[in-house]
C-alpha positions as CSV (number, residue, x, y, z in Angstrom):
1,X,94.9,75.6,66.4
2,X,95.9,76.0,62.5
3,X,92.5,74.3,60.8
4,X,91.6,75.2,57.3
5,X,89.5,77.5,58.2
6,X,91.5,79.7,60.2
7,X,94.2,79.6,57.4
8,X,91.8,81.6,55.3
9,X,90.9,83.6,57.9
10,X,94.6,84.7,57.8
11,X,94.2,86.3,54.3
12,X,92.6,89.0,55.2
13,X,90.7,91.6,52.7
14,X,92.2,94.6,52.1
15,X,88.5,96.4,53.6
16,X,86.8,94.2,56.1
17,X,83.1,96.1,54.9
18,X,80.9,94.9,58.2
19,X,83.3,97.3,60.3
20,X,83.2,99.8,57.8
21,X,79.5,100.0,57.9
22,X,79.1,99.8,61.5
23,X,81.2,102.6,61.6
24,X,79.2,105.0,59.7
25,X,76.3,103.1,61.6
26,X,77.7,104.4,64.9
27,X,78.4,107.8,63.8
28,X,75.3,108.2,62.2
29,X,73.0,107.0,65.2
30,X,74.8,109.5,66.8
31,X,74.0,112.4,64.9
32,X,70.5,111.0,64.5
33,X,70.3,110.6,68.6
34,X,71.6,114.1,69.2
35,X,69.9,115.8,66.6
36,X,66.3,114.1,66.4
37,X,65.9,112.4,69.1
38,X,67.5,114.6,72.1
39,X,64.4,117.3,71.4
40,X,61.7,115.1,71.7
41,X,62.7,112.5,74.2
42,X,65.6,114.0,76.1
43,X,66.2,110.6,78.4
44,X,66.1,108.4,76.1
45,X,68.0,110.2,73.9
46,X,71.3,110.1,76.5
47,X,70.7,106.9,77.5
48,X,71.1,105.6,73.5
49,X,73.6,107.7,73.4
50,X,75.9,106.4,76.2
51,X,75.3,103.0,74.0
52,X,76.5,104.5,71.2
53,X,79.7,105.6,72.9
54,X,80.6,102.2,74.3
55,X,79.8,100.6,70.7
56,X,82.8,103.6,69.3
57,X,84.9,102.6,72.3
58,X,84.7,98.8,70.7
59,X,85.3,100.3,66.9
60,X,88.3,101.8,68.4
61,X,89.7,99.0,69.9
62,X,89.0,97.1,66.5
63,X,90.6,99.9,65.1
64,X,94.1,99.6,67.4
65,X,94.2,95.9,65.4
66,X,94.6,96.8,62.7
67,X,90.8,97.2,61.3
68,X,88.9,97.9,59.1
69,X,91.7,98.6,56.3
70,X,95.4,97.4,56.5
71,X,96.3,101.2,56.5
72,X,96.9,102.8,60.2
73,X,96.1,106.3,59.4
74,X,93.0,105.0,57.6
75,X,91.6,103.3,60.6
76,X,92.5,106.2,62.3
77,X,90.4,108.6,60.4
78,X,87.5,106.6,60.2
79,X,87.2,106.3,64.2
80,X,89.6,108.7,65.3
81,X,86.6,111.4,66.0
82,X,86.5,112.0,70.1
83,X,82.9,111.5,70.7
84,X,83.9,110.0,74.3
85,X,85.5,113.5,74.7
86,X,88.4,111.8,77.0
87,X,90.8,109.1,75.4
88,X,93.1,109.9,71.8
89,X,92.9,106.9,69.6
90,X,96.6,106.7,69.5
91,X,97.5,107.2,73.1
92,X,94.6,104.3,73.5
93,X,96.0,102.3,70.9
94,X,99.8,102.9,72.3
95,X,98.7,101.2,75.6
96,X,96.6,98.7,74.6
97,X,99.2,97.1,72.2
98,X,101.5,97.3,75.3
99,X,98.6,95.1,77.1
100,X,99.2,92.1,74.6
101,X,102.2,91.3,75.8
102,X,100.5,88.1,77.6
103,X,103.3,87.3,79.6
104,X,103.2,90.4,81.4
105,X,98.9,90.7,81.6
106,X,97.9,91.8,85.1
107,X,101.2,93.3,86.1
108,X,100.4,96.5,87.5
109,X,103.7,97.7,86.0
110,X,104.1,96.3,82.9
111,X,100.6,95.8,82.2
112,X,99.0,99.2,81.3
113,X,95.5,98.1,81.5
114,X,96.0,96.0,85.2
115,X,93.9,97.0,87.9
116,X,96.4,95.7,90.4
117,X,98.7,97.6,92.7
118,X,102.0,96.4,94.2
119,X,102.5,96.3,98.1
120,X,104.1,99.1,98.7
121,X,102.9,101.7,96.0
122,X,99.1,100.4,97.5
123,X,100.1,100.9,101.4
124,X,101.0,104.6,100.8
125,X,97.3,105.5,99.6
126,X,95.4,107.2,102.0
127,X,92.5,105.0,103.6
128,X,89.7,106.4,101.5
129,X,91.7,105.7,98.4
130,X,92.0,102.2,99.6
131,X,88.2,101.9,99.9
132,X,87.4,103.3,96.9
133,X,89.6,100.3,94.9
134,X,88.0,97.8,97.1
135,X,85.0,99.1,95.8
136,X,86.0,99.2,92.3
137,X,86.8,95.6,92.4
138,X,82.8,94.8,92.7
139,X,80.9,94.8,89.6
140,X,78.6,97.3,90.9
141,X,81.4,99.4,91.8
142,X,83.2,99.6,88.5
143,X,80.1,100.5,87.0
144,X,79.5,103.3,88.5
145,X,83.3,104.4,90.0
146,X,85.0,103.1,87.2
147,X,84.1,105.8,84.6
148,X,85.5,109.0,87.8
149,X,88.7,106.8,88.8
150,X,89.7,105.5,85.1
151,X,89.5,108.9,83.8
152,X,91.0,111.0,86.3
153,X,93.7,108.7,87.0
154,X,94.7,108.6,82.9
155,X,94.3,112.4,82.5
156,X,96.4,113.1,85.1
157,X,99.0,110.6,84.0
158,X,98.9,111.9,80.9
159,X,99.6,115.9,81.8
160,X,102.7,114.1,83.6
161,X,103.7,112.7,80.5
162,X,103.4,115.9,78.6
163,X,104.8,117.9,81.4
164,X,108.3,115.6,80.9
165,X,108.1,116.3,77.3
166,X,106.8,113.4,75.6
167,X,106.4,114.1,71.8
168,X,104.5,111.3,70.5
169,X,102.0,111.8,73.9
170,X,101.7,115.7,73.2
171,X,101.1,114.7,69.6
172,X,98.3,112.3,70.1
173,X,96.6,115.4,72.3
174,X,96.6,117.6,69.8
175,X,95.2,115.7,67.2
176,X,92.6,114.9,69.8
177,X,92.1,118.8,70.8
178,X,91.6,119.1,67.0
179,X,89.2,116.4,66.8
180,X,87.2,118.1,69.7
181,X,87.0,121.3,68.0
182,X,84.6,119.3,66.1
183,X,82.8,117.5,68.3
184,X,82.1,120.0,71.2
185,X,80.2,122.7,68.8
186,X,78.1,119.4,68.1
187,X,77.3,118.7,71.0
188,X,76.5,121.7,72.4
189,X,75.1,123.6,69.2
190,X,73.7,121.2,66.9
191,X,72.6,118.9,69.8
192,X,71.7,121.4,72.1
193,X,72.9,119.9,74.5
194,X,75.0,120.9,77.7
195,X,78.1,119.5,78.0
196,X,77.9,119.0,81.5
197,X,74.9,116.6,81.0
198,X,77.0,115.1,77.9
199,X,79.7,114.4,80.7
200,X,77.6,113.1,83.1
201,X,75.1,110.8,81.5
202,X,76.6,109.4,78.3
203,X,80.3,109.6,78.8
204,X,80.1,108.5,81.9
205,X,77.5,105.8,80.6
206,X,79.6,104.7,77.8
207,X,82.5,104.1,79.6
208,X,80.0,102.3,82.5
209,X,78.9,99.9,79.7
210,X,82.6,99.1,78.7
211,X,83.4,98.2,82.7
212,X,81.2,95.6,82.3
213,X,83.5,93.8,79.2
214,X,86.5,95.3,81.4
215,X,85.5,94.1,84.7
216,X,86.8,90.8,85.0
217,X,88.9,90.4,81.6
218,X,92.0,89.2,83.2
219,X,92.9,87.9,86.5
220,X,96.3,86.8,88.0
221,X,97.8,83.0,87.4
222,X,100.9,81.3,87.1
223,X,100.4,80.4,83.0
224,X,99.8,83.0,80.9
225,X,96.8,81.6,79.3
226,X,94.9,81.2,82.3
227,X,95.0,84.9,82.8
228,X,92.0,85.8,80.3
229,X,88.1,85.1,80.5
230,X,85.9,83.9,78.2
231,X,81.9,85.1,78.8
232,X,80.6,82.4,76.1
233,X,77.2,84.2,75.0
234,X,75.5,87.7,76.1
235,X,73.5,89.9,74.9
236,X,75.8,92.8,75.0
237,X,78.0,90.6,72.8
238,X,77.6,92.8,69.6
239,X,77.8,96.1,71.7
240,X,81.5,94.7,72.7
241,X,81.8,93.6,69.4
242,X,82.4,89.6,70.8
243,X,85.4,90.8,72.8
244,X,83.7,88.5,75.5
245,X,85.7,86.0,73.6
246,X,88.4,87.6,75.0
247,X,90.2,85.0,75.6
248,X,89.6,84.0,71.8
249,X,90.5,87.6,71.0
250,X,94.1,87.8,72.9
251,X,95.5,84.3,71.4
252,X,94.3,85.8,67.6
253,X,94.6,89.2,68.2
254,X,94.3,90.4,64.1
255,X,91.1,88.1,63.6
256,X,88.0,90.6,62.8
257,X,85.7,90.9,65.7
258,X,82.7,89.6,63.3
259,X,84.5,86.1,63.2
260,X,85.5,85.2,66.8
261,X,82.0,83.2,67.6
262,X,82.7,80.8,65.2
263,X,86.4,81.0,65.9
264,X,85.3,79.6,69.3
265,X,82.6,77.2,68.6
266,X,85.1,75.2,66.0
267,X,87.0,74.5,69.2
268,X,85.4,75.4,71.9
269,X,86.8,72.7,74.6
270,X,90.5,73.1,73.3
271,X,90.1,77.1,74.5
272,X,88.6,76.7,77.3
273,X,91.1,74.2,78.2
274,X,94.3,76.1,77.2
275,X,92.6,79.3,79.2
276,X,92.5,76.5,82.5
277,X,88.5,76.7,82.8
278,X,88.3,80.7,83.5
279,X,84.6,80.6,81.8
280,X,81.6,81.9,82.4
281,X,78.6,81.8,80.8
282,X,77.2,85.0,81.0
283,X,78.0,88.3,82.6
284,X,74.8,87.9,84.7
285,X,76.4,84.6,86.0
286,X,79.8,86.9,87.0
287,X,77.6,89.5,87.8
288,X,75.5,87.4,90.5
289,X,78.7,86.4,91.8
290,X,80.6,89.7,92.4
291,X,78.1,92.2,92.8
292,X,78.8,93.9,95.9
293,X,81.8,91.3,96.3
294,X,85.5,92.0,95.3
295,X,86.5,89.6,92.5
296,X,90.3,89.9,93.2
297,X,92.5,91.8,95.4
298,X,93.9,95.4,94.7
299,X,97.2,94.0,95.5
300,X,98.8,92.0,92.8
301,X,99.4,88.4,94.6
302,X,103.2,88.2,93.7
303,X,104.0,91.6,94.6
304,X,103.1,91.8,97.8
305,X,106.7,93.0,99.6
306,X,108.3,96.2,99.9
307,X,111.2,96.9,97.6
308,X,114.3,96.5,100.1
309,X,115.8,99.7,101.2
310,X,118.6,101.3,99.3
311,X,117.2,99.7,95.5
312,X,117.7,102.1,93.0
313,X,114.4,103.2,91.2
314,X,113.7,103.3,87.5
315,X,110.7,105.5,86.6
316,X,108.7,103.6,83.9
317,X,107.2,106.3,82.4
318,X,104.8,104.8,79.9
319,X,103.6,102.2,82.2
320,X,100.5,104.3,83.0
321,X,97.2,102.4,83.1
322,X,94.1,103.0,80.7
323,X,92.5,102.6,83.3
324,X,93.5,105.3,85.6
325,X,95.5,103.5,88.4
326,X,98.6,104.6,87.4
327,X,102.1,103.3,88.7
328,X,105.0,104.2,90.9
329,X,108.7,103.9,89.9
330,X,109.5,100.3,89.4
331,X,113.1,98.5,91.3
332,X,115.4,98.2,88.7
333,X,115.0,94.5,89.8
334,X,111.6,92.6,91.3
335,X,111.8,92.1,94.8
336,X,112.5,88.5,95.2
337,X,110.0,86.3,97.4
């Protein structure tokens, strides 16, 4: 796909302004929703903010592209401030680089944002554990598990990390403690309000939203390209700031988020051909289908056997998941089918 009009969306402005001003739009509505609206209309007020949570999540991911300004610290600045209280910009933008490696997309090793699990690292769960990701592969599930598992599962990863004396890890941290010395007062001064209840309705809410983008993103296939979805049209679009597309959004990872629709109407059969038909047309279509009904299996379809006995082990340390599942050591080979 190299049309005219995608060659000019190559030169890129120096400051892409519609993500600049959504940016100080986010920040502001949440100021304005903790400090004006919280004391009159307490429920409301959480529930707007959880919105504007998943909208920073979005900026953030925008922001791991290489947007709004073609300088990194820049981009870090302007949405680097930890209003979801639990992922550092860089340690999020670290492993979801890693993730657009297409090639290796849903491998629960290689893949830092797959929700699969190989055979033998899922058999030594305990049972409940077991149900709980069964659970967590329904839409309703990941809703509302998604936020406890994803979180836990990366925090604890990450202590690991810091605990073996990763540098760029520990550093990431502390620029995000320092970023919370800000936010926290905030929240619990200026607000007013608990940070308990700021845990528990709009972090937790934020990151519920963002499951719903997340939920069925990718899936396993042979090709590559037939690994990531494309939701056409929804109204949550601008809230994921069109990473619906996402399909759109992996093959042209540096285009701004505020020009994939058109991206994709100009040649909307040829991408939903090269991503084999993985379409749907709305996330009320997907979430219709998958409900209360696992959309894929916790264990990754090709790695289904046991490493053989004897293999010498590799630990892999940065292949933890954004998500929270984490990994095990991975053979210094694949086990071969």
């Amino acid at each position: 796909m190299t049309s005219r009009k995608y060659k000019r969306r190559s030169e890129r402005p120096s400051i892409e302004w519609p993500t600049v001003v959504l940016i100080a739009a986010t920040y502001m509505a949440w100021a304005g929703a903790g400090i004006f609206l919280w004391p009159l209309y307490p429920i409301p007020a959480l529930i707007l903010l959880g919105f504007i949570l998943a909208m920073q999540s979005s900026l953030m991911h925008e922001a791991s592209h290489g947007h709004p300004t073609r300088k990194a610290w820049v981009n870090e600045v302007l949405v680097g401030l930890p209003i979801g209280l639990v992922y550092p910009f860089r340690r999020f933008k670290a492993l979801h680089l890693r993730h657009h490696a297409d090639e290796s997309l849903t491998d629960p090793f290689d893949d830092p944002e797959s929700y699969y699990q190989a055979l033998w690292h899922h058999r030594e769960l305990p049972r409940a554990m077991k149900a709980l990701l069964t659970l967590n592969n329904t839409m309703v599930g990941r809703f509302v598990l998604g936020p406890v598992l994803g979180s836990a599962g990366f925090l604890l990863a990450e202590a690991k990390l810091i605990a073996d004396g990763d540098r760029p890890v520990r550093k990431a941290w502390m620029l995000h403690a320092i970023g919370l010395t800000v936010v926290l007062p905030l929240v619990t001064l200026a607000f007013g309000i608990p940070l308990w209840l700021y845990i528990l309705v709009p972090v937790w809410l934020g990151q519920s939203f963002m499951s719903i983008r997340t939920f069925a993103e990718h899936q396993w296939s042979e090709r590559p390209d037939g690994r990531t979805i494309i939701i056409e049209r929804s109204p949550l679009a601008f809230l994921f700031l069109n990473n619906n597309l996402h399909f759109v959004h992996h093959k042209r990872p540096t285009i701004a988020w505020y020009e994939l629709p058109s991206l994709f109407r100009e040649q909307r059969d040829e991408w939903v051909r090269m991503n084999k038909g993985y379409v749907f047309p709305n996330y009320l279509a997907l979430l219709k289908a998958y409900a209360f009904k696992a959309k894929e299996p916790v264990v990754h379809p090709v790695l289904r056997r046991a490493p053989e006995a004897g293999r010498a082990f590799k630990p892999r340390v940065r292949g933890r998941s954004v998500h929270g599942l984490g990994t095990v050591p991975v053979p210094a080979e694949p086990p071969k089918e």
